[in-house]
C-alpha positions in Angstrom: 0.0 0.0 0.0 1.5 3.8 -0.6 1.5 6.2 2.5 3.3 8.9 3.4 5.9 8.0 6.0 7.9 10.1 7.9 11.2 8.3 8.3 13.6 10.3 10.4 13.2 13.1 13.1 14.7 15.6 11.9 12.6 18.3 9.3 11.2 17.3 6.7 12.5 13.6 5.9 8.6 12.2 4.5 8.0 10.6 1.3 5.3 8.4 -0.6 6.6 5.2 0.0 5.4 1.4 -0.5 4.9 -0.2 3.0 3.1 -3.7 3.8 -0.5 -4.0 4.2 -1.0 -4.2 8.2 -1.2 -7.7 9.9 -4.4 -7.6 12.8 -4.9 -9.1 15.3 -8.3 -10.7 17.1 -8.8 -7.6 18.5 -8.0 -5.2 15.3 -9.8 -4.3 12.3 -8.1 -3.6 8.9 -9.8 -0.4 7.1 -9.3 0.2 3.3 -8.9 4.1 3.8 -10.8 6.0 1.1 -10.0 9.5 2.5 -7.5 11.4 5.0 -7.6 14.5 6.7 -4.1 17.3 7.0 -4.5 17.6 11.0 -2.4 20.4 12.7 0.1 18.4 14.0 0.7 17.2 10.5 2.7 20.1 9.8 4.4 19.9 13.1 5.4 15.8 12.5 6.9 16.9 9.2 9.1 20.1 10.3 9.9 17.6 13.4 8.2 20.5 15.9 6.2 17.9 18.4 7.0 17.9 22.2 5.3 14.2 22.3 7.1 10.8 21.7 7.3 10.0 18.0 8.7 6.8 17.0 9.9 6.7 13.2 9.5 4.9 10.6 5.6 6.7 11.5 3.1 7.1 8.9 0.9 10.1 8.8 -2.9 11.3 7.7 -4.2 10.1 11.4 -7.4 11.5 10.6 -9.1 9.4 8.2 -12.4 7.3 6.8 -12.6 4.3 5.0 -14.3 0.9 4.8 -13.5 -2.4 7.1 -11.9 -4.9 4.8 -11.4 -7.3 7.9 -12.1 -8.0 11.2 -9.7 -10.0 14.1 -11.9 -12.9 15.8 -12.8 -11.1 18.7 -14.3 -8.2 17.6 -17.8 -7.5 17.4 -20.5 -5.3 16.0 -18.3 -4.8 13.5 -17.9 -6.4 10.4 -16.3 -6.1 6.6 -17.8 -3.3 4.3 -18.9 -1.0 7.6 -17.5 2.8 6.9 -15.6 4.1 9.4 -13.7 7.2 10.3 -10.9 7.6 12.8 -9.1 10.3 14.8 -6.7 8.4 16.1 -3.3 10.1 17.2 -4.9 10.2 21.1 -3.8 7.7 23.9 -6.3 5.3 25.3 -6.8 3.1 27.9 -10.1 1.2 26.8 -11.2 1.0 29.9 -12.5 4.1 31.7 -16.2 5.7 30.8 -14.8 8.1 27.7 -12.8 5.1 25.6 -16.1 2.9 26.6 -18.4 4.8 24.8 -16.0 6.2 21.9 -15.2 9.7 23.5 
């Protein structure tokens, strides 16, 4: 799949490249992104101007819709061909009140 990868931290440093599609697991969904969003930070990841951990190779456009291509074996109420959108650059624990009912 093509995405556009920031490889090193240091300004600039991002290209289009080819990268794997991702492997999921039970608890993952794969989504066939059909649109992405230019966040703020996005700007700030590629002149290397974020205070917050950044691991590289990263790839950017966190903000993003698409359709479910496939599901991991333990998830439910979702399924292949469900649209989707994302926002997801935020930490989450996946267990208090706000990450239990998708806030």
């Amino acid at each position: 799949m093509r995405a556009v990868v920031k490889y090193k931290r240091e300004d600039g440093n991002t290209e289009v490249r080819d990268v794997p599609v991702p492997e999921i697991g039970p608890s993952d969904v794969l989504v066939k992104v059909a649109y992405i969003g230019i966040c703020g930070s996005d700007p700030h990841m590629f002149h290397n101007q974020v205070s917050y951990p950044m691991a590289v190779p990263i790839i950017l456009g966190h903000e993003f819709s698409g359709t479910i291509e496939k599901v991991g074996s333990d998830v439910k109420n979702w399924k292949p061909g469900d649209r989707v959108t994302a926002e997801t650059h935020a930490r989450f624990c996946g267990k208090c009140v706000l990450c239990k009912t998708n806030n």
